[in-house]
C-alpha positions as CSV (number, residue, x, y, z in Angstrom):
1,X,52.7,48.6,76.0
2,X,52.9,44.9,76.5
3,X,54.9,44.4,73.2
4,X,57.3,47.3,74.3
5,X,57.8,45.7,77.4
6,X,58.8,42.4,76.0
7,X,60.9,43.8,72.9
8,X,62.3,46.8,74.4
9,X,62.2,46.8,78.4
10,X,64.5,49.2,79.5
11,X,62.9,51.6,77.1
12,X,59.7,50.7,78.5
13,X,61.0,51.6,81.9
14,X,62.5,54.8,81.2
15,X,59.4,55.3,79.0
16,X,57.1,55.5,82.5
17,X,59.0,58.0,84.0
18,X,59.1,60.6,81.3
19,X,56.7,63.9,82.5
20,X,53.5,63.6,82.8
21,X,50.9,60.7,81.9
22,X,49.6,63.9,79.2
23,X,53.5,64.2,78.2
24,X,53.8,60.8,77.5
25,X,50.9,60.2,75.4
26,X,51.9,63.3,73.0
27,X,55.8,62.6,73.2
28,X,57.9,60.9,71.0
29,X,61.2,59.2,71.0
30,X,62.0,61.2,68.1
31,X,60.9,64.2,70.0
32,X,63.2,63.0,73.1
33,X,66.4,62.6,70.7
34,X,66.1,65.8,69.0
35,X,66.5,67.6,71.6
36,X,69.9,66.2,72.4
37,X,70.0,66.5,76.0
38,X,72.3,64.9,78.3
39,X,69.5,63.8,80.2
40,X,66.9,62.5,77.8
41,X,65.3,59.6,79.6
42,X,65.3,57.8,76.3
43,X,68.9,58.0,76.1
44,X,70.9,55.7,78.4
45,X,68.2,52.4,77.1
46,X,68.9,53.5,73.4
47,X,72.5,53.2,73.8
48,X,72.6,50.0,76.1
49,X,70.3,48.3,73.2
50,X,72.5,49.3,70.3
51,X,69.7,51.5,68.4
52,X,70.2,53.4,64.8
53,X,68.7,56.8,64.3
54,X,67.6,57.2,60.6
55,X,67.3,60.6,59.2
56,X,65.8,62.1,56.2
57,X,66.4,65.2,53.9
58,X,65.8,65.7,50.0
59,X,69.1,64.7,49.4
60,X,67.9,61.1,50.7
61,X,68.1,58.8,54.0
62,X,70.5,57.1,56.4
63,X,71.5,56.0,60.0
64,X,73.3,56.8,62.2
65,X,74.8,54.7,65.1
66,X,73.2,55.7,68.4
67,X,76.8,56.4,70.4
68,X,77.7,58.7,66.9
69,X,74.3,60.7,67.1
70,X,74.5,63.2,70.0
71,X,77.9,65.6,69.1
72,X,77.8,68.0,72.0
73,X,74.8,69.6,74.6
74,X,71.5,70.0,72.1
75,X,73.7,69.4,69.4
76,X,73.2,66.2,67.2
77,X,75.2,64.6,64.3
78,X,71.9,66.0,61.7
79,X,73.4,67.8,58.9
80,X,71.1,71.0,57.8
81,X,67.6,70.4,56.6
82,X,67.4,66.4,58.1
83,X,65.1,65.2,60.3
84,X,64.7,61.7,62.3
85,X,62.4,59.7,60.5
86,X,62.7,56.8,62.4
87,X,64.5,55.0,65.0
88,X,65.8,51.1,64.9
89,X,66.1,49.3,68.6
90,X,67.0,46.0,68.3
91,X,64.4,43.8,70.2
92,X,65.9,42.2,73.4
93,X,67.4,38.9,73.2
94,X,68.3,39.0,77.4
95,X,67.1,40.9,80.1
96,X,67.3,44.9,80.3
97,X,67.2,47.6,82.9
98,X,66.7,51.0,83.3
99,X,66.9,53.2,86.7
100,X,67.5,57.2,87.3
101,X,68.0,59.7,90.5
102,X,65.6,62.3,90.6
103,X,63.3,64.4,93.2
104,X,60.2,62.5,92.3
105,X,60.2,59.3,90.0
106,X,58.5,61.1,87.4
107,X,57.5,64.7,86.2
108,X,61.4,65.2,86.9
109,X,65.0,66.1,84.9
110,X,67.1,62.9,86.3
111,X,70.3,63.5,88.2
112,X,71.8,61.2,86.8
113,X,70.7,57.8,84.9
114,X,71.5,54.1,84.1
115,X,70.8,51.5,81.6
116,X,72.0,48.2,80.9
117,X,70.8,45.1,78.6
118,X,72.6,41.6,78.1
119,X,72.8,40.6,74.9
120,X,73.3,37.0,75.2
121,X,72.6,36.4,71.5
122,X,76.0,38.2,70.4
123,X,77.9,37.4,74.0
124,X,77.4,41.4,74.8
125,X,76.8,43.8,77.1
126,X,75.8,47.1,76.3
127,X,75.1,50.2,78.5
128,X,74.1,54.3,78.8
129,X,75.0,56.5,81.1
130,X,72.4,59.7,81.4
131,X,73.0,63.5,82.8
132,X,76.2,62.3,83.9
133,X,78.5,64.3,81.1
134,X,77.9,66.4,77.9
135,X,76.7,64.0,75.9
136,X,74.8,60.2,76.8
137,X,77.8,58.0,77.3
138,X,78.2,54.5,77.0
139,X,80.5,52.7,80.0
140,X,83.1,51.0,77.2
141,X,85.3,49.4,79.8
142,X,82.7,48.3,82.0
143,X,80.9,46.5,79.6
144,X,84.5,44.7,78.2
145,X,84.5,43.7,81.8
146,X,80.9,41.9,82.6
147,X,81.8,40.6,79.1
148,X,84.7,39.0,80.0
149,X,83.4,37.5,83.3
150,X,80.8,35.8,81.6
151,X,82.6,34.4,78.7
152,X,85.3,33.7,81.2
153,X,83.0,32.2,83.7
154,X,80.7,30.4,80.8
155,X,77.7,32.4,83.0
156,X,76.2,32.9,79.2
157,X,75.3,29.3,78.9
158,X,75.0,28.4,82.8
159,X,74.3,31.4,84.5
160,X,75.1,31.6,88.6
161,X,75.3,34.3,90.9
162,X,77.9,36.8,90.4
163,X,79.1,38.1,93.9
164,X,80.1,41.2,95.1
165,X,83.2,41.6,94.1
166,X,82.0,41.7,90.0
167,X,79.3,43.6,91.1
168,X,81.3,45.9,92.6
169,X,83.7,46.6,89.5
170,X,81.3,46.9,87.3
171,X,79.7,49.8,89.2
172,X,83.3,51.2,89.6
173,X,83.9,51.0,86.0
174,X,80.3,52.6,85.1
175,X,80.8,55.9,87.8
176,X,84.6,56.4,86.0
177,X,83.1,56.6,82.4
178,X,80.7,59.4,83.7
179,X,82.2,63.0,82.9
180,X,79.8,65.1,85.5
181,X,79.7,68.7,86.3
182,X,78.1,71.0,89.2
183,X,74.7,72.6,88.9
184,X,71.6,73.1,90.5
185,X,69.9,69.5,90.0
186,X,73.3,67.9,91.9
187,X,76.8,68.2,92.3
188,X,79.5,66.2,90.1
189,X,80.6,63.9,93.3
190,X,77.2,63.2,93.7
191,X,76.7,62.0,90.3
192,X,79.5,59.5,90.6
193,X,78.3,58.0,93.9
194,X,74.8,57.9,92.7
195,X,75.9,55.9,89.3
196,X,78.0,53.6,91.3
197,X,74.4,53.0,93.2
198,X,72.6,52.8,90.5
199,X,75.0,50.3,88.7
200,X,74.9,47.9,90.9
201,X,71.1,48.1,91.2
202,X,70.5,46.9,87.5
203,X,73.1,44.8,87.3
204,X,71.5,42.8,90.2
205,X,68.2,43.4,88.4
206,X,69.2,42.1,85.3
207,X,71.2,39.3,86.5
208,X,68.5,38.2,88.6
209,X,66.4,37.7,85.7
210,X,68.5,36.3,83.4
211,X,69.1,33.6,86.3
212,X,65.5,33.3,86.5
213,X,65.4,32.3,82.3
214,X,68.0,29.9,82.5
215,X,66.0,28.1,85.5
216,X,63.0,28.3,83.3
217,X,64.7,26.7,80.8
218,X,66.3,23.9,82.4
219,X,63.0,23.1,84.0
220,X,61.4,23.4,80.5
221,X,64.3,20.8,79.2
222,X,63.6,18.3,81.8
């Protein structure tokens, strides 16, 4: 668990509040994408990290991108007779966060979900949106936008607090990419408000700690 932490955070978040501490011995993140549902847990921190899903049939192997895998509710982009053999995350090169709506923090179908990870090795950001549409959804425009403050900004190399105002856009931009509908875990307008929440909440989570990194280094350089 430490390793997962450390390589895959978000993952490792969303990982602890998956069913039961039984559940999550047994599961699989194989099992978790197979079933294709808009509100996988392992979703939203697949998407945000970039992650490949390799399947397998006679016929041979190959991936498939992450944002291409999931075609439609419990419908994946598997062609008859493959299987997932295996799943390729890219290991964090910034920090990564994961948070989701639900009745309890665990043992629970999220409302709605939210991940995010900095990439500052490729000057990226990358995110997933969960049980917020028919498929996991990526927020594209958000993620051109925290891009572009912080090559604007030159926040990748000297990193400094962000303010409200960029906070605030970037939750905007995450609640507009969400395609939501009615039913009995939460309405649609709920959804939206609750992803503009949760937005916020790991951008200033993630932000924080890569601000905490570049004090750590700057310390370790003097």
């Amino acid at each position: 668990m430490t390793a997962l932490r450390r390589d895959f955070p978000a993952l490792a978040v969303a990982a602890r509040t998956v069913g039961s501490p039984q559940i999550r011995r047994r599961g699989t993140i194989g099992g978790n994408l197979g079933t294709a549902s808009p509100a996988g847990d392992a979703h939203p921190p697949l998407l945000a990290a970039g992650a490949e899903v390799e399947v397998a049939s006679r016929a041979g192997t190959r991936r498939i991108a992450i944002a291409d895998f999931f075609t439609g509710p419990k419908r994946t982009a598997m062609a008859p007779g493959e299987l997932i053999s295996a799943v390729h995350v890219p290991r964090a090169s910034g920090p990564q966060q994961f948070a989701k709506v639900g009745t309890r923090n665990a043992m629970v179908i999220a409302v709605c979900s939210v991940a995010l990870a900095l990439h500052p090795d490729r000057r990226r950001v990358g995110t997933g949106i969960g049980s917020a549409g028919p498929v996991p959804l990526a927020a594209v425009e958000a993620e051109r936008f925290l891009e572009g403050v912080l090559d604007e900004g030159g926040l990748w190399e000297a990193p400094r607090p962000l303010g409200d105002a960029v906070r605030g856009r970037f939750a905007d931009l995450v609640a507009s990419a969400a395609r939501p509908v009615d039913d009995v875990r939460g309405t649609a307008a709920y959804r939206v408000h609750a992803l503009r929440v949760l937005a916020g909440r790991v951008l200033d989570w993630a932000w924080a700690d890569y601000l905490e990194a570049g004090a750590g280094r700057e310390v370790g350089a003097g």
